[in-house]
N, C-alpha and C positions, 0 to 999 in steps of 0.2 A: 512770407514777410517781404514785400517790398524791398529790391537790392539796395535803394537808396538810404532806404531807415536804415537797412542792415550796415551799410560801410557805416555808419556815422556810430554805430553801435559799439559801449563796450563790452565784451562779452569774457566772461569768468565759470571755471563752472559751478559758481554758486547759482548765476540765471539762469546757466542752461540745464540745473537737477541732475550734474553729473554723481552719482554713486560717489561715499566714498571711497571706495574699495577702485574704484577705475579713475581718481583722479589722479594719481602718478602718470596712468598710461595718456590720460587728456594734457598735461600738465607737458608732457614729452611731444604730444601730436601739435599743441601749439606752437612750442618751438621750434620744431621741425621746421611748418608753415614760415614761422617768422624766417628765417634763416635766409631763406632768397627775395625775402620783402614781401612777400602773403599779407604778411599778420605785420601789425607794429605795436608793441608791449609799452600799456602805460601801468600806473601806477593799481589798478584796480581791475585789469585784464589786458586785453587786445583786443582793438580794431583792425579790421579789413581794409587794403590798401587798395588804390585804383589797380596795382594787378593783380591784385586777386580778384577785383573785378572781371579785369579783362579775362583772365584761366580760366575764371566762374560761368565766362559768357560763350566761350567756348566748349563748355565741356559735354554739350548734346552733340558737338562733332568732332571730338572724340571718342566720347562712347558709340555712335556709328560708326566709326571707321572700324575700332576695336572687333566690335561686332559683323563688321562686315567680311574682317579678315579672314 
C-alpha cells in the first residue's frame, strides 16, 4: 500500500479481518502505538501519524543494525 494512502487511512479491525478471538490483543496493540503519537484514534479507528511515518521509514535501519549486532 502506498505510505501516503496508508496515513490518510482509517484502519479498524474490521478492514484489516482481524479474528475475533485476537481483537482484544489488536484493540491493546493499537493503543499502545497511540500512546506516543503512532496512531491517532478517531471515531471509527486510527490513523497513522507523520511519526509514525517517520519510525516506519526507518525501520529497514533498524532492522540492520539489529541484525548486524
Amino acid at each position: 500500500m502506498n505510505r501516503k494512502i496508508f496515513a490518510q487511512a482509517i484502519v479498524n479491525s474490521d478492514s484489516l479481518g482481524v479474528a475475533e478471538s485476537m481483537q482484544p490483543v489488536f484493540h491493546r496493540l493499537l493503543s499502545k502505538l497511540a500512546q506516543p503519537g503512532l496512531l491517532e484514534r478517531s471515531a471509527n479507528g486510527y490513523r497513522a501519524t507523520d511519526k509514525f511515518q517517520v519510525v516506519a521509514g526507518s525501520a529497514d535501519e533498524v532492522l540492520r543494525s539489529f541484525i548486524s549486532d
